[in-house]
C-alpha positions as CSV (number, residue, x, y, z in Angstrom):
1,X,6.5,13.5,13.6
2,X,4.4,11.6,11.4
3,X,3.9,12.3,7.7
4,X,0.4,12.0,5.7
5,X,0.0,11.1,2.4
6,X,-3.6,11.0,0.7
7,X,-4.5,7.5,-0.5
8,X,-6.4,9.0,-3.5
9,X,-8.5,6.0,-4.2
10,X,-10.1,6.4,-1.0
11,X,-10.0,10.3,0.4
12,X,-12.0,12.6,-1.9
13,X,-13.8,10.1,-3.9
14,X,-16.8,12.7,-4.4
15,X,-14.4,14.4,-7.2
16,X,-13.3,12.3,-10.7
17,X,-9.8,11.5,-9.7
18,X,-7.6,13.6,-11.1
19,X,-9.9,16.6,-9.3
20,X,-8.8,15.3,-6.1
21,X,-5.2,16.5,-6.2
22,X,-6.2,19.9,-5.5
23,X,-8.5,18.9,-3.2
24,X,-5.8,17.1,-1.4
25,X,-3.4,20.2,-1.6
26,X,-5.7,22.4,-0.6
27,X,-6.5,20.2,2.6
28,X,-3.0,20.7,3.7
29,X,-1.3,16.9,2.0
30,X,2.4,17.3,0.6
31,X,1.8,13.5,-0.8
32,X,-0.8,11.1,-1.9
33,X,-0.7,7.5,-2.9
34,X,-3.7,5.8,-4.9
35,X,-4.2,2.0,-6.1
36,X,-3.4,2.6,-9.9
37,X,-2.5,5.5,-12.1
38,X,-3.1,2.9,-15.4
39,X,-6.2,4.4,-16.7
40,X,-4.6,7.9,-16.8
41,X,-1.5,8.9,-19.4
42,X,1.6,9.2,-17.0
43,X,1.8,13.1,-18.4
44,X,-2.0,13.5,-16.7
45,X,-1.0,12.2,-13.5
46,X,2.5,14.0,-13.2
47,X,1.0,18.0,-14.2
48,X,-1.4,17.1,-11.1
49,X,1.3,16.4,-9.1
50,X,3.1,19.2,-10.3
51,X,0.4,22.0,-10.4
52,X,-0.3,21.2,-7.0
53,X,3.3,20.8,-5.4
54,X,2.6,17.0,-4.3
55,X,4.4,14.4,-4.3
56,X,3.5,10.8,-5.2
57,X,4.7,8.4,-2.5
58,X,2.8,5.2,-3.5
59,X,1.5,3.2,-6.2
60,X,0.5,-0.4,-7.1
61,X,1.6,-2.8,-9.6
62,X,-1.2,-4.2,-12.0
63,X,-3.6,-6.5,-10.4
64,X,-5.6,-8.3,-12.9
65,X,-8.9,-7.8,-13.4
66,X,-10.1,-5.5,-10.3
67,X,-13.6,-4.7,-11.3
68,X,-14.0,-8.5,-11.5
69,X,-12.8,-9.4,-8.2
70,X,-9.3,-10.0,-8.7
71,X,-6.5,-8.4,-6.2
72,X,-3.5,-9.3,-8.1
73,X,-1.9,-12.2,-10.1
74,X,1.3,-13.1,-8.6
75,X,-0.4,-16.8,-7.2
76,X,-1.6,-17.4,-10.3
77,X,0.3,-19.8,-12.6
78,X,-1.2,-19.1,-16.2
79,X,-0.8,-15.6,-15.5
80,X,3.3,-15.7,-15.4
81,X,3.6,-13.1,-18.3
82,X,0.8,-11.4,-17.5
83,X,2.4,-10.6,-14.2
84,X,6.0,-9.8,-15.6
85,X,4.4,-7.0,-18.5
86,X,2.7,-5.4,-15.5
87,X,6.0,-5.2,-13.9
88,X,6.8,-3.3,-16.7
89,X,4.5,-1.2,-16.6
90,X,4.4,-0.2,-13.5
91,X,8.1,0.8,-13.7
92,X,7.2,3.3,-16.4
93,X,4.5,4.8,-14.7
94,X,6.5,5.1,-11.7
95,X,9.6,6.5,-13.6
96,X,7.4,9.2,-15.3
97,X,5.9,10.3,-11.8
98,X,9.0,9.9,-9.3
99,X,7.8,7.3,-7.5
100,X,10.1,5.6,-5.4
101,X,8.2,2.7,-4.3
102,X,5.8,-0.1,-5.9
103,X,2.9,-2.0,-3.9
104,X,2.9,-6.0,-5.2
105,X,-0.9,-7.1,-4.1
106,X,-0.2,-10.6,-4.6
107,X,-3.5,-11.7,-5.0
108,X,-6.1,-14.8,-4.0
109,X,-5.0,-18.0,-3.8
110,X,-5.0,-20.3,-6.7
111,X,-7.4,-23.3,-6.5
112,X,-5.8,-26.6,-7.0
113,X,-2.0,-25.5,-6.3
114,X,-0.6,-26.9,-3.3
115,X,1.4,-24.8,-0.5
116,X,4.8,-25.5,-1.4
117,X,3.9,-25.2,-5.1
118,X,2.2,-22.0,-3.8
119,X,4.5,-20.3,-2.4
120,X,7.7,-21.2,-4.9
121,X,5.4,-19.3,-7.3
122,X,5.5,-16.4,-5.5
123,X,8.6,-15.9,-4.4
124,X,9.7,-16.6,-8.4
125,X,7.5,-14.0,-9.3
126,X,8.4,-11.5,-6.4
127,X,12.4,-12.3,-6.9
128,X,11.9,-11.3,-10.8
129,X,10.1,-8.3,-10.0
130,X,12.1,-7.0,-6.9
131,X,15.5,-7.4,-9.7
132,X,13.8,-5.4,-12.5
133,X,13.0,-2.4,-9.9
134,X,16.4,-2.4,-8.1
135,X,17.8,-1.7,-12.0
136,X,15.3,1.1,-11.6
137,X,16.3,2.3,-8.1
138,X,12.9,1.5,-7.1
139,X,11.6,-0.6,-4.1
140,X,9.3,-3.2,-4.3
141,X,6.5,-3.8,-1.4
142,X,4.6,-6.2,-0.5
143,X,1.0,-6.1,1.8
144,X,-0.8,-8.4,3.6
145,X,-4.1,-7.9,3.4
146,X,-7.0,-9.1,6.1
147,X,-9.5,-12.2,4.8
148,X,-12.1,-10.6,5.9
149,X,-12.4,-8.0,3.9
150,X,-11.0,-10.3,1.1
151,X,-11.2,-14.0,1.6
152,X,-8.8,-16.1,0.1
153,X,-6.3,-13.5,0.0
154,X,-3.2,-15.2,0.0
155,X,-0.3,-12.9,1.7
156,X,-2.4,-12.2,5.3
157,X,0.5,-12.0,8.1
158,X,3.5,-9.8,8.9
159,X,5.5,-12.9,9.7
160,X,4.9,-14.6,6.6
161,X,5.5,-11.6,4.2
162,X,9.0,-11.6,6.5
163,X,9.2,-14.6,5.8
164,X,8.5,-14.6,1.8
165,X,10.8,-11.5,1.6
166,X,13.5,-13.8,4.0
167,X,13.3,-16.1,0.5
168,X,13.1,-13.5,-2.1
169,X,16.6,-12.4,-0.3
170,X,16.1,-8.7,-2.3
171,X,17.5,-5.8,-0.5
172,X,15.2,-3.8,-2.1
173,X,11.9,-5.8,-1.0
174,X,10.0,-4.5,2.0
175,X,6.6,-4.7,3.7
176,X,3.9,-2.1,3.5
177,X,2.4,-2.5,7.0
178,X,-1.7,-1.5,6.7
179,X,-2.3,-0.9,10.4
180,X,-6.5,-1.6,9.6
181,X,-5.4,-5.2,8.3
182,X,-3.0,-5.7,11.1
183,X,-5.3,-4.9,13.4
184,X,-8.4,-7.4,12.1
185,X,-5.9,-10.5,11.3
186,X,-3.3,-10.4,13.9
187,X,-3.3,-7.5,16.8
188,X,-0.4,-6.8,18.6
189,X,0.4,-4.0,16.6
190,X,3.1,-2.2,18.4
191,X,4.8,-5.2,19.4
192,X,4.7,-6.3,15.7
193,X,5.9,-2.8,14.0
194,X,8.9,-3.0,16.7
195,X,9.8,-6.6,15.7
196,X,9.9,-6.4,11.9
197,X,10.4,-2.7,11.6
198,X,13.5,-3.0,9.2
199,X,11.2,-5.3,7.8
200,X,8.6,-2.1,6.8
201,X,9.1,0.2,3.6
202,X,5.5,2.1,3.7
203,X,2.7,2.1,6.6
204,X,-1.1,3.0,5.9
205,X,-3.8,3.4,8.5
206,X,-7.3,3.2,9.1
207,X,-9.7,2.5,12.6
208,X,-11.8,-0.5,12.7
209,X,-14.0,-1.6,12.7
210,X,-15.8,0.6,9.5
211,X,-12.5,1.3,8.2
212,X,-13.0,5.1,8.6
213,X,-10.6,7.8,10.0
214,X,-8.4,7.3,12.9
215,X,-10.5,8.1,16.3
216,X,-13.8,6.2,15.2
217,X,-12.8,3.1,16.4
218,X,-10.5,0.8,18.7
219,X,-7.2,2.0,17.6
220,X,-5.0,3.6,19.9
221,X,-3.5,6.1,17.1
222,X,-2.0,8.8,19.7
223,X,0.2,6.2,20.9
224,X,0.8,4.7,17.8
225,X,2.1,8.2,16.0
226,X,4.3,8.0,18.9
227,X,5.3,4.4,19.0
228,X,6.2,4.8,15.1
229,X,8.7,7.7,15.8
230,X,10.2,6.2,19.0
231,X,11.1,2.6,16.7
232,X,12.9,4.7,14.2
233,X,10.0,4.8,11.5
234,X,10.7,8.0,9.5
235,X,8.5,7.0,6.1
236,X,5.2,8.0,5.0
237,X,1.9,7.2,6.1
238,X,-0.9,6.2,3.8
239,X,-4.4,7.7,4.7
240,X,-6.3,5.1,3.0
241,X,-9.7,4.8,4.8
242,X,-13.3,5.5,3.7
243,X,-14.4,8.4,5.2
244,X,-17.2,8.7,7.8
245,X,-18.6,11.7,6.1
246,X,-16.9,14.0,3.9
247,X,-13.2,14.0,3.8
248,X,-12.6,17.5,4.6
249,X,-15.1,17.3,7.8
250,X,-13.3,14.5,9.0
251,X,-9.7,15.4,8.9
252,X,-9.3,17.4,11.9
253,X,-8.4,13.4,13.3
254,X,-4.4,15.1,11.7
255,X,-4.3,17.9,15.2
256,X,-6.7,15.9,17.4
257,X,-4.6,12.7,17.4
258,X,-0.8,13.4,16.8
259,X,1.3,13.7,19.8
């Protein structure tokens, strides 16, 4: 059977954020995820997720500047150091809160650096930081991400993050399969999750279009919950959509949709 896990950035966002681990609890979640813990003290984050008996499944590396428009920093080449001391720092974060996975948004592509050039840079950057979490026992992800929602986003296929991770050649490095930017870039979910399944360390889900809970939209989640368990699947999945209405009224997508 599937397991949920909050996406915290995105369910309960009525509430300042560390309010909406309770809220989460109380709702009936054993796990949340969420972008970034880095503007909270790792001590903060971790009496949340103890007070509340959840555990954390999923977090990000730094990203850059989000609030300016970045989504990461691993295609940028002046930003080398930047990326490795986020690296870093994610690993402490995620010691301090038991995590056991971290989320790589690799970010937009850089202007004026050509696709081979491209590319070497990030696998360089991916390689260095899937080593320094395997000496943490931690896995590194990586996610593509639909160009709709943000253009220029460089990482936008299943097959090429296979293929990236193919390079990195890290037994550590997986793919965190978002079945809302699946479904806009590429379709063929089921057929996709089947073929690179060894491939996926984390799945997250939302309908489309809107983005909102599963059952507003196109997505056959009923026989996806199902597909997921017949392939082997047995990880978390993220909720991380924006909610129609409130979060709470719009849960009852957990009963109505599982198999």
């Amino acid at each position: 059977m599937p397991k949920f896990a909050a996406n915290l950035t995105m369910l309960f966002n009525e509430v300042p954020f560390l309010d909406r681990f309770e809220r989460a609890a109380r709702a009936g979640f054993e796990a949340v995820e969420f972008l970034f813990p880095y503007a909270y003290r790792a001590d903060e984050i971790k009496q949340r997720l103890d007070d509340h008996g959840l555990r954390l499944v999923l977090h990000n590396l730094p990203a850059g500047d989000w609030d300016g428009g970045e989504r990461g920093v691993a295609c940028l080449p002046d930003r080398v150091a930047e990326f490795r001391s986020g690296v870093t720092r994610a690993i402490e974060y995620a010691q301090a809160l038991g995590v056991g996975q971290l989320n790589c948004l690799v970010g937009k592509t850089a202007p004026g650096l050509g696709d081979a050039a491209l590319r070497a840079l990030v696998v360089e950057n991916l390689a260095y930081a899937a080593a320094q979490l395997k000496r943490a026992s931690l896995k590194l992800l990586i996610e593509p991400i639909n160009t709709f929602d943000i253009p220029g986003f460089y990482l936008c296929h299943t097959a090429q993050a296979a293929g990236i991770l193919l390079e990195v050649g890290a037994d550590n490095a997986y793919v965190q399969y978002d079945i809302y930017h699946a479904q806009r870039m590429e379709g063929e979910l089921a057929a996709t999750m089947q073929k690179y399944i060894r491939n996926i360390g984390h799945v997250q889900l939302a309908d489309n279009p809107g983005r909102h809970e599963p059952g507003t939209g196109e997505i056959n989640y009923p026989f996806l919950f199902a597909h997921l368990d017949g392939i082997g699947y047995g990880g978390w999945i993220g909720c991380e959509y924006k909610p129609a209405g409130t979060t709470e009224a719009g849960l009852g997508w957990r009963e109505r949709l599982n198999p």
